[in-house]
C-alpha angles and dihedrals in degrees: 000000000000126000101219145292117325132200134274130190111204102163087076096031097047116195139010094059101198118249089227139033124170147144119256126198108220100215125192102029120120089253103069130250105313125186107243118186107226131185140190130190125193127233117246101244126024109320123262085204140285133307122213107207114201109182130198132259118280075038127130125165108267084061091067102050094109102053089040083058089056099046088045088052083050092063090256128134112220131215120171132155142198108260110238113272087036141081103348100334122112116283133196097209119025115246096358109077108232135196136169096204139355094233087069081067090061088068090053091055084046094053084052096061083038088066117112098241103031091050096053086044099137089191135091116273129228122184126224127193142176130195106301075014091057094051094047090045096052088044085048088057105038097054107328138072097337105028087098112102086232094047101038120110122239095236122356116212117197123197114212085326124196115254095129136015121237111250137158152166104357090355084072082087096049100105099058091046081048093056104037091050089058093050084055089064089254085119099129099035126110109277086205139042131254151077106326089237105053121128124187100235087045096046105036125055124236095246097089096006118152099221120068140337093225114104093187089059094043097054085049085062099039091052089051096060093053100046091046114014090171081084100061139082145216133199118334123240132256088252109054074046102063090031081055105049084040087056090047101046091056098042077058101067090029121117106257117254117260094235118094126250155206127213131199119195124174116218088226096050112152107154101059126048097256085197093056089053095041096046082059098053093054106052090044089064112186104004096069125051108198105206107194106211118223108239093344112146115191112296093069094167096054098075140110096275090210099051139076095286104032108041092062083051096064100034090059083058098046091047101041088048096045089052088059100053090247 
């Protein structure tokens, strides 16, 4: 049961408005009952089915209009949320992103199918994930908020998602300092140095950034989190870092789920571990197609749809979803 309206802010977003925009209580988690802002948008014409749009970590809503518009002009319905610690969800600890463990995350996903509208939903479900998004979603298959049979998507697509985290030379040892920071009761501290108010889009310039080609994307983002910088983040915490290389390394050794997916990989990916997502897809055979996509950096939904990036993008997904009758 929703809370109540939540904001929107669709001066930053631009169209689709959702058609709904509410808070949500996650009940249940070892959290506590955080408050999560949760969305859904209707398709133009009778629905196809519906979308479950996991988003990554540093995500909020707005961020995710123009890939809400393409999966609405494909006949979908759409519900996403803001993770707890993110966008205008509850957080622990202000501007880092906290978590405890990932399993609190699963609650969320779980408040999300609660949810008045996404639980009557008479239509077929596909997941979609991206990055944070794509580790919570594949938990949430393999024994958590979707592993039911009544509960479990038809096809699941994952954008970039995190199996792995990308680390080289000297970072190799990061997971043992991690961990050993949090036991030191550094847990909710910034894992990495800076000003406590630094976000990526607003520090880095777009020449060399890791997240998408597409100027045009990059300055929407850039223009977000100046217009609301409440939405932003900065660095995690130790401890969402050491809760996050311990999620990864089980879903590593996991049995993959029985639901067919999709997996989107950019050939310039430098923010999530490629082996990692490679080595599932090949131990999953046919159940996963892995599409590598050509010059794609992390962000492989925010593209020109129509460019060199961005059209292979959603034609994976055209195909992969027509040869499953969705």
């Amino acid at each position: 049961m929703s809370e109540g309206p939540a904001p929107w802010h669709g001066d930053s977003a631009g169209p689709p408005a959702p058609e709904a925009c509410v808070w949500l209580r996650a009940r249940g988690g070892p959290g506590g009952a955080p408050r999560l802002r949760a969305a859904l948008w209707r398709s133009p014409g009778e629905a196809r089915g519906l979308a479950l749009l996991f988003p990554g970590r540093t995500e909020y809503l707005e961020k995710y209009a123009p890939v809400v518009a393409r999966l609405r002009a494909r006949g979908f319905d759409v519900a996403s949320l803001d993770w707890r610690g993110q966008g205008l969800s509850d957080r622990s600890v202000p501007r880092l992103g906290h978590v405890g463990r990932f399993a609190e995350f699963q609650a969320d996903v779980r408040a999300l199918l609660a949810w008045e509208p996404v639980a009557a939903h008479p239509g077929p479900r596909v997941l979609l994930c991206h990055s944070m998004g794509g580790c919570i979603g594949l938990r949430a298959l393999v024994d958590g908020a979707l592993s039911a049979q009544a509960d479990r998507p038809a096809a699941a697509i994952f954008s970039a998602p995190m199996w792995g985290l990308s680390l080289r030379g000297a970072a190799r040892f990061a997971r043992p300092m991690v961990h050993f920071a949090a036991w030191l009761g550094w847990a909710r501290r910034a894992a990495r140095p800076g000003p406590p108010d630094s976000t990526y889009v607003l520090d880095e310039p777009f020449e060399g950034n890791v997240l998408t080609t597409d100027r045009r994307f990059w300055d929407r983002f850039v223009a977000q989190a100046r217009a609301h910088p409440e939405l932003t983040l900065a660095s995690p915490t130790f401890g969402w870092l050491d809760a996050a290389f311990a999620e990864t390394a089980a879903l590593a050794r996991a049995p993959g789920p029985d639901v067919p997916r999709l997996v989107l990989l950019g050939t310039e990916e430098a923010v999530v571990d490629p082996d990692a997502i490679r080595a599932h897809a090949a131990r999953s055979g046919a159940q996963v197609t892995l599409a590598e996509i050509h010059g794609g950096r992390h962000e492989t939904l925010m593209e020109d749809p129509d460019g060199q990036v961005g059209a292979p993008v959603w034609q994976a997904i055209d195909d992969f979803l027509h040869a499953r009758g969705l």
